[in-house]
NUPA-685663 format. One line per field, with one value per atom (N, C-alpha, C, O, CB): residue number from 1; residue in three letters; atom name; z, x, y. Coordinates in steps of 0.001 Angstrom, whole numbers. Atoms other than C-alpha are relative to their C-alpha. Last residue first. Glycine has a CB too. Example, Ala and Ser with C-alpha at 12.3 -4.5 7.8 and 13.67 -1.06 7.14 Angstrom:
2
k = [2, 2, 2, 2, 2, 1, 1, 1, 1, 1]
r = [SER, SER, SER, SER, SER, ALA, ALA, ALA, ALA, ALA]
a = [N, CA, C, O, CB, N, CA, C, O, CB]
z = [-60, 7140, 730, 899, -1415, 0, 7800, 0, 665, 1246]
x = [-820, 13670, -770, -261, 414, 890, 12300, 900, 1936, -992]
y = [-1190, -1060, 1090, 2198, 462, -1190, -4500, 1200, 1181, 27]
// end
This chain:
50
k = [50, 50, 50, 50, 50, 49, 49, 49, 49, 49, 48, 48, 48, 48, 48, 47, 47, 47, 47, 47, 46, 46, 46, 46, 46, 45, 45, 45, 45, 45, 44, 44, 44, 44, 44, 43, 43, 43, 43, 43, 42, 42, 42, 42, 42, 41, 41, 41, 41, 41, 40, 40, 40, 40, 40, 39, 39, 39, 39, 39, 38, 38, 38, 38, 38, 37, 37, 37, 37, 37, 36, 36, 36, 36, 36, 35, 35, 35, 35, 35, 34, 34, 34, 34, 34, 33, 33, 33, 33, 33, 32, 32, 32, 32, 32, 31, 31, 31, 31, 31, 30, 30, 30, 30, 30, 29, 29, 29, 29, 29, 28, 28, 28, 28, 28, 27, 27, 27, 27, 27, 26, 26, 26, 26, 26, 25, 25, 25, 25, 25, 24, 24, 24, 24, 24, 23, 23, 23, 23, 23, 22, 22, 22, 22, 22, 21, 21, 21, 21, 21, 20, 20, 20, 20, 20, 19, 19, 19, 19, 19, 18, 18, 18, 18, 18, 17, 17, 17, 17, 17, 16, 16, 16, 16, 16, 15, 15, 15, 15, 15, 14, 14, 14, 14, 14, 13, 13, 13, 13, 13, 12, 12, 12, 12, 12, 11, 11, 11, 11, 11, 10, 10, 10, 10, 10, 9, 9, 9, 9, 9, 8, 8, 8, 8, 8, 7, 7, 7, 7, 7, 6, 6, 6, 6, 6, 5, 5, 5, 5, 5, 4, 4, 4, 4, 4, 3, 3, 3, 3, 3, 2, 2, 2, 2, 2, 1, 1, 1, 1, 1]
r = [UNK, UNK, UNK, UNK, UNK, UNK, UNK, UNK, UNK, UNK, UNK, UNK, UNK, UNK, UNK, UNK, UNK, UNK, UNK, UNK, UNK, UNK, UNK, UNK, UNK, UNK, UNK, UNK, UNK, UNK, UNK, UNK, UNK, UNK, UNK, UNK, UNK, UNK, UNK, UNK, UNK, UNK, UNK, UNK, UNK, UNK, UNK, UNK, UNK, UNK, UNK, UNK, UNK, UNK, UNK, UNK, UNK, UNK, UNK, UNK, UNK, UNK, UNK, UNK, UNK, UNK, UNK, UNK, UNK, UNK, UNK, UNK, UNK, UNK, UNK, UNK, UNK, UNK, UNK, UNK, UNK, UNK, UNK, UNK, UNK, UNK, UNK, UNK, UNK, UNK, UNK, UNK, UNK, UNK, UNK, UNK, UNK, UNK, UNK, UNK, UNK, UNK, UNK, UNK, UNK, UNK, UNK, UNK, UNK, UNK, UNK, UNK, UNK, UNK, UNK, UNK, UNK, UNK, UNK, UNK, UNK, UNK, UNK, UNK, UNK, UNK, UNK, UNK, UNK, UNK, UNK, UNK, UNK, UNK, UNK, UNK, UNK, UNK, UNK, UNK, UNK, UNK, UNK, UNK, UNK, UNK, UNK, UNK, UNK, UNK, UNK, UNK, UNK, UNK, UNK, UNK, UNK, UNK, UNK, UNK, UNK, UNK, UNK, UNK, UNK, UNK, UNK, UNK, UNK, UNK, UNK, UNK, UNK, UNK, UNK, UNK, UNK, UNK, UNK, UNK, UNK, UNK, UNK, UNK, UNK, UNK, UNK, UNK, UNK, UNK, UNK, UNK, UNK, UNK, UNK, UNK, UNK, UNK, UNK, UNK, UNK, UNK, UNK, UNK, UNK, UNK, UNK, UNK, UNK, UNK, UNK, UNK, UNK, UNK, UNK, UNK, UNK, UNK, UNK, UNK, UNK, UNK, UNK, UNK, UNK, UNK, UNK, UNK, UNK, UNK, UNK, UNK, UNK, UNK, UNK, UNK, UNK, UNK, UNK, UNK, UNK, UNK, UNK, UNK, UNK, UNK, UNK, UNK, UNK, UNK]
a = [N, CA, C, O, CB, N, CA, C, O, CB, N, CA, C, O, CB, N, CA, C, O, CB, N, CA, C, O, CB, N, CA, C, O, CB, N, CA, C, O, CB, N, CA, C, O, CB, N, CA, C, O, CB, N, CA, C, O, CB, N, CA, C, O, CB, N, CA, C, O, CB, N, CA, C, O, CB, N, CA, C, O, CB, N, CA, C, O, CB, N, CA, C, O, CB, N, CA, C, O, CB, N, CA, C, O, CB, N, CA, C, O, CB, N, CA, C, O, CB, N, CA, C, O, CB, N, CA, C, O, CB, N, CA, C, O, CB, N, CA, C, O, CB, N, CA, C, O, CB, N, CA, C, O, CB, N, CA, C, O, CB, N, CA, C, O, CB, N, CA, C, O, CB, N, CA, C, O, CB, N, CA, C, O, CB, N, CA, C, O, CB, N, CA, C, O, CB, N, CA, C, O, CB, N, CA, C, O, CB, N, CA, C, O, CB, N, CA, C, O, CB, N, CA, C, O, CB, N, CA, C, O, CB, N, CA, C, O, CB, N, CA, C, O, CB, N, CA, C, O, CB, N, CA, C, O, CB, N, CA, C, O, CB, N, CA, C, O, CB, N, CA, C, O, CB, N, CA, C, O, CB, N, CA, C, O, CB, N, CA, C, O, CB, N, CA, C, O, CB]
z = [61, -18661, -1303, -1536, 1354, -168, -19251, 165, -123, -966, 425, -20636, -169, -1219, 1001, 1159, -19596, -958, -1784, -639, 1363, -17178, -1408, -2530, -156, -100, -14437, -1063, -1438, 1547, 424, -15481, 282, -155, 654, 796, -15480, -517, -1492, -221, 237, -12012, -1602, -1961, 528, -349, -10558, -948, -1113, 2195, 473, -12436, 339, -417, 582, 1322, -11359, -733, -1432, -225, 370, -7840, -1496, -2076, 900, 56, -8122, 291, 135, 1148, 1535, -9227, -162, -1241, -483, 1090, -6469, -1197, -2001, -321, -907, -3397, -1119, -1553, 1417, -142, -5012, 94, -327, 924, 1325, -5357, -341, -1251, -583, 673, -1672, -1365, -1979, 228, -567, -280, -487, -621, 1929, 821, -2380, 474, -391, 37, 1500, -1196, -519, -1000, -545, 113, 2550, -1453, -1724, 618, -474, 2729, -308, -1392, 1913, 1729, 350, 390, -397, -706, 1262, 3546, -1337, -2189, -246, -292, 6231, -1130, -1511, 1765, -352, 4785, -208, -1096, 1584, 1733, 3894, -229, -1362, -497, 987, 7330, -1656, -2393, 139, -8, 8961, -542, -743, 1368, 370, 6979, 202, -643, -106, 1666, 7862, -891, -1666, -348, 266, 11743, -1540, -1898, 590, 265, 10939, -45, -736, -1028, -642, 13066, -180, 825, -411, 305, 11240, 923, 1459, -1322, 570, 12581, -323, -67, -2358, -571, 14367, -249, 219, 704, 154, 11300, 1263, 1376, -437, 1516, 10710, -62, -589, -1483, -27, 14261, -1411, -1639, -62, -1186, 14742, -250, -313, 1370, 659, 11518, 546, 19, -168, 8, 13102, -724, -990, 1095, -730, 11824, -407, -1571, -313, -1336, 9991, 1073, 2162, 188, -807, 6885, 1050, 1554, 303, -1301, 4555, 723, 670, 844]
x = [1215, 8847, 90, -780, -27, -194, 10719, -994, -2146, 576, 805, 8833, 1070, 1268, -1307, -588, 11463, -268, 526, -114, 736, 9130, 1139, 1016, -2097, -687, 11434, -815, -353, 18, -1659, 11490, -13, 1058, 1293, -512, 7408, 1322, 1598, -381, 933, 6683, 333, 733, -1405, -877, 9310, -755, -232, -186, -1232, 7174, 1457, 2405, 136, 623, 3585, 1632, 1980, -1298, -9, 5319, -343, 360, -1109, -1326, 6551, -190, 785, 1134, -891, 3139, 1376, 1899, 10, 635, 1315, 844, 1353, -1811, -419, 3093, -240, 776, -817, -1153, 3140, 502, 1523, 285, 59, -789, 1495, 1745, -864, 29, -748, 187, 569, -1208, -1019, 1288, -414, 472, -137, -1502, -887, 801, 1261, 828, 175, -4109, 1025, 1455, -404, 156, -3233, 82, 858, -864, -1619, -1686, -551, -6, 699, -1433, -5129, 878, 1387, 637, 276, -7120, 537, 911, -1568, -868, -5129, -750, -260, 70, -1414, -6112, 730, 1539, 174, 113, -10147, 1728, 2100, -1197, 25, -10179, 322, 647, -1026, -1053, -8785, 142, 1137, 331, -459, -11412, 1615, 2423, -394, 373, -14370, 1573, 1955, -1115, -233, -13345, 188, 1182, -1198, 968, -13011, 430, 1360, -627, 1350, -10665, -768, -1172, -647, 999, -7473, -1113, -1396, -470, -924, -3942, -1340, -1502, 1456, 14, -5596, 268, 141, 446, 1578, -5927, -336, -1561, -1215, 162, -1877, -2006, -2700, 938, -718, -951, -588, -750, 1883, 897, -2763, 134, -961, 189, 1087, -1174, -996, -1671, -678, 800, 2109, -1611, -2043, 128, 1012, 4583, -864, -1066, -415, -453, 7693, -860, -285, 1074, -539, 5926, 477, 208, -817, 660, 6325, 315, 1404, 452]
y = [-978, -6337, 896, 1736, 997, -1528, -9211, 775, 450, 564, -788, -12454, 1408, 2020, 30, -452, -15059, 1251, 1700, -929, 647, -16833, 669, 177, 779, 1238, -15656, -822, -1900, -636, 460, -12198, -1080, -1503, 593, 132, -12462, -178, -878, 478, 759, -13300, -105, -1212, 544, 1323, -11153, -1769, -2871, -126, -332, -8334, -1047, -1261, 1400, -87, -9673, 129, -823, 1504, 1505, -10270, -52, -879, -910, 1344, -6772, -1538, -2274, 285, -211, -5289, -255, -532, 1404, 1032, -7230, 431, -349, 158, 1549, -5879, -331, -873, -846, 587, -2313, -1586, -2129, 544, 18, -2552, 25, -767, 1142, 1216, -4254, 317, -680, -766, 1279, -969, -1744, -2588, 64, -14, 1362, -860, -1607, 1272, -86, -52, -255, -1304, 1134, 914, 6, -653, -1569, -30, 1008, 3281, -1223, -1429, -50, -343, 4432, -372, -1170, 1606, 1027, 2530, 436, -370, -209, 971, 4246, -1115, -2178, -392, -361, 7661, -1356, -1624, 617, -347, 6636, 243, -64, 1825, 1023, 5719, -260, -1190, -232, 576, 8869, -1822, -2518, 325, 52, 10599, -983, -1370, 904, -101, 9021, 108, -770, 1721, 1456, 9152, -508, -1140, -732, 972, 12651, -1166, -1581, 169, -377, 15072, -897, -1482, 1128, -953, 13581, -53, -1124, -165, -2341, 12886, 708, 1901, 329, -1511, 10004, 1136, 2268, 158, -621, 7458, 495, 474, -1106, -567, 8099, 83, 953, -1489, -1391, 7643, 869, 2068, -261, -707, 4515, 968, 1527, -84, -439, 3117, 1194, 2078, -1123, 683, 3422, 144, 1266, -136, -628, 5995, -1069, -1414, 1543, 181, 4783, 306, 294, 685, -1262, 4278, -198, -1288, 930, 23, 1234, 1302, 1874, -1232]
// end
């Protein structure tokens, strides 16, 4: 997580366009993290391992 609010992060740029496209890759990567340690907690407790 960043220490800088979202607000902050889709104002830094000039284009509306781009400061969307910004806080939607933070968004992305922070659920594709979220999902690849439940996926990974998900398997050590099945026994699998990664």
């Amino acid at each position: 997580m960043t220490d800088q609010p979202v607000s902050v992060i889709y104002h830094a740029y000039t284009a509306l366009w781009a400061g969307s496209l910004a806080v939607g890759c933070l968004f992305l990567l922070m659920f594709s993290v979220l999902g690849a340690t439940a996926l990974a907690a998900s398997l050590c407790r099945r026994g699998d391992g990664l």
